[in-house]
ROBA-96524 format. One line per field, with one value per residue (C-alpha): x, y, z. Coordinates in pm, 1 decimal, padded with zeros to 6 digits. Layout:
N
px c(X / ...)
py c(Y / ...)
pz c(Z / ...)
//
This chain:
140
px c(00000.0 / 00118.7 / 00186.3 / -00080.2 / -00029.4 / -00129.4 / -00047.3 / 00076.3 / 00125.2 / 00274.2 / 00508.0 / 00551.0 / 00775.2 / 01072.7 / 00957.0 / 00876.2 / 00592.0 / 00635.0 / 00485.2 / 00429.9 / 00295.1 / 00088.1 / 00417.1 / 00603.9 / 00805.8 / 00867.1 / 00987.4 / 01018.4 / 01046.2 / 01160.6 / 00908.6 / 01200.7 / 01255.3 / 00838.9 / 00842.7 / 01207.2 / 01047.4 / 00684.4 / 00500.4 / 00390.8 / 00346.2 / 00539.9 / 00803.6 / 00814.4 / 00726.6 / 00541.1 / 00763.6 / 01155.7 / 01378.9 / 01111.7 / 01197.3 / 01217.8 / 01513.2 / 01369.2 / 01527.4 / 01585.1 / 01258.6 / 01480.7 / 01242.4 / 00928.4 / 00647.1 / 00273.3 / 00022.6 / -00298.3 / -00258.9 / -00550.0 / -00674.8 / -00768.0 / -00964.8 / -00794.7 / -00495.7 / -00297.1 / -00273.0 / -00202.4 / -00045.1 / -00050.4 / 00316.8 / 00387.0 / 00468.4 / 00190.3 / 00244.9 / -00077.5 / -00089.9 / 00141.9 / -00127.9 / 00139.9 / 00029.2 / 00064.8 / 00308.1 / 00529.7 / 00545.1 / 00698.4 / 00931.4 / 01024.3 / 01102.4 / 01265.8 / 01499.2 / 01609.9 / 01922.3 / 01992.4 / 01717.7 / 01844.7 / 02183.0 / 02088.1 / 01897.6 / 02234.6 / 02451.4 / 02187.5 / 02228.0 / 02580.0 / 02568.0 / 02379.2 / 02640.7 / 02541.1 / 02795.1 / 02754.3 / 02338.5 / 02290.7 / 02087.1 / 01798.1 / 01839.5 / 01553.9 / 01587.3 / 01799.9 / 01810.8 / 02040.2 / 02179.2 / 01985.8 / 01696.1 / 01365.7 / 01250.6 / 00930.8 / 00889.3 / 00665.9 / 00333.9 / 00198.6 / -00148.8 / -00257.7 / -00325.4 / 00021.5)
py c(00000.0 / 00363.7 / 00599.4 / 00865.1 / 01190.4 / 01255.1 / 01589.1 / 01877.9 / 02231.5 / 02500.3 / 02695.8 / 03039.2 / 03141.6 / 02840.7 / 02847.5 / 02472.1 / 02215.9 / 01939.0 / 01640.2 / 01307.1 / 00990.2 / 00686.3 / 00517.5 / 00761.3 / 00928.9 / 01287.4 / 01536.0 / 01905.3 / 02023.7 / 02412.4 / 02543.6 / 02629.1 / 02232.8 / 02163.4 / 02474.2 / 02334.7 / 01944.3 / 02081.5 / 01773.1 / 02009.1 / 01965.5 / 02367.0 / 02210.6 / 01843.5 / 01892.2 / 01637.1 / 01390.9 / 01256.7 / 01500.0 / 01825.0 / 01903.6 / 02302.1 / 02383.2 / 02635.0 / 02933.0 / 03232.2 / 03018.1 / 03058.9 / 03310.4 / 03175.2 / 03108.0 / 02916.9 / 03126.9 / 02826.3 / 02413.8 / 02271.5 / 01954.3 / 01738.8 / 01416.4 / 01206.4 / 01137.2 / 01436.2 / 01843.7 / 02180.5 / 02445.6 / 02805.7 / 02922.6 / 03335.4 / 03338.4 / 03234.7 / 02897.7 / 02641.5 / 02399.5 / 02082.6 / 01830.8 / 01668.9 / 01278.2 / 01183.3 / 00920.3 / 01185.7 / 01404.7 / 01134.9 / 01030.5 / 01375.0 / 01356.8 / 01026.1 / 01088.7 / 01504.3 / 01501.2 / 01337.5 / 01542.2 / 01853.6 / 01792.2 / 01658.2 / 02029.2 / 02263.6 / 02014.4 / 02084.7 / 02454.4 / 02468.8 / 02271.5 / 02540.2 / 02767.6 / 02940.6 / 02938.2 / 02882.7 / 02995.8 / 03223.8 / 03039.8 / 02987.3 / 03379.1 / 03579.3 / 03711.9 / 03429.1 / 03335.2 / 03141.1 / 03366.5 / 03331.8 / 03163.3 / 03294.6 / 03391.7 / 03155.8 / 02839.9 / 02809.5 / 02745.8 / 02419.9 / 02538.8 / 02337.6 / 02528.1 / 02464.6)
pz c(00000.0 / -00059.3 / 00190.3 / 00241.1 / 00439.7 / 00789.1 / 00758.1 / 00544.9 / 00651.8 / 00445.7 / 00668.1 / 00514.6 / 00738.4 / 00683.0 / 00289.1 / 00325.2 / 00319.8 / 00624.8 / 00546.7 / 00805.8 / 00574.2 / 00802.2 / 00700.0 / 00936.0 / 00695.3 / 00737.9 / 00486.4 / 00493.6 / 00098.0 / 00034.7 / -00192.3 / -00437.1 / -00475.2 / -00459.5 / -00802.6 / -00959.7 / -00916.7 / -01038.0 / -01187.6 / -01471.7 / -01863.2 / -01872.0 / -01658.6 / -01739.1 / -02116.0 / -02249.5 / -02289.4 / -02263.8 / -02332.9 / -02320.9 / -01969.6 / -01897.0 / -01666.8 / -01411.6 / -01353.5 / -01063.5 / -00791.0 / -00489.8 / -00351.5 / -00465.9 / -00247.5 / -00214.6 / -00179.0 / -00171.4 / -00135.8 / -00258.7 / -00190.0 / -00492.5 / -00427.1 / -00155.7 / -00412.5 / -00464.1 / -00395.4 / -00602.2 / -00489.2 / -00636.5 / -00657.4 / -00564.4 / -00952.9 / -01102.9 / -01170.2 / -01019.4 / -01307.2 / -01132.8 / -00962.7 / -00692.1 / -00618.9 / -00282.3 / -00422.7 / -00616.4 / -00281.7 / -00089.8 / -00389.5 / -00344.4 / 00002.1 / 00011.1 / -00304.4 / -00186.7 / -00175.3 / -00500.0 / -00736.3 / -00543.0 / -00635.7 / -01022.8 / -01029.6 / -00896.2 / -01162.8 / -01452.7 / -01365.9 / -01351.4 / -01697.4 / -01810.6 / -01743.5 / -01398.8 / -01145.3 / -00764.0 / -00683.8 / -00980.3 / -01161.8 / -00856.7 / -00819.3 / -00945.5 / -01294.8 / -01408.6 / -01751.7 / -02020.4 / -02244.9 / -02588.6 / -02482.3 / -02501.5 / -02162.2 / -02195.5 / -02394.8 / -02695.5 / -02651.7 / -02748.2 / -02717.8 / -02373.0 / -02053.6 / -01847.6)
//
């Protein structure tokens, strides 16, 4: 059986969501990982190899978490962005695997060419690239 929250508070404060699963696994995410990690078609893309590297969230917050059915929530990001439906089985994916998607996201920026934090700093962008992806005509 999957683990299914017991509780999930959004601490504004601290900039992260705790979460305790009946399993009693706990997990406080940063809302810059929850945004960076968003389950998203306008992050993920909609397939292999579409994924949108996200740039300058370190400051962003959630301004709503919705509940939707007894499977999954939504937040509303401070930048707009309310589109990712987050599964209670991706939220504790994201919790148990941290340290290793946090690190795969600094490598992919510093791929990118950003050095040290500047790429999670607001503003950021890669040099040549349009500051927002084509549209592909679905709401994102």
């Amino acid at each position: 059986m999957n683990p299914i929250p017991t509780e999930l508070a959004v601490r504004q404060k601290s900039g992260v969501l705790d979460m305790t699963f009946d399993d009693g696994a706990v997990f406080s995410l940063p809302f810059e990982y929850l945004r960076v990690y968003s389950p998203s078609a306008e992050v993920r893309g909609h397939g292999a190899g579409q994924e949108v590297l996200q740039l300058g969230k370190r400051n962003v917050g959630i301004s709503a978490l919705e509940p939707v059915g007894n499977y999954a929530v939504q937040p509303t990001f401070t930048d707009g962005h309310d589109t990712g439906l987050y599964t209670f089985d991706y939220l504790y994916q994201l919790g148990s695997e941290q340290a290793a998607l946090w690190q795969d996201y600094l490598q992919r920026l510093a791929n990118a060419g950003f050095v040290g934090d500047s790429g999670r700093e607001p503003g950021a962008a890669i040099a040549g690239a349009p500051t927002k992806a084509p549209s592909c005509g679905h709401k994102h």
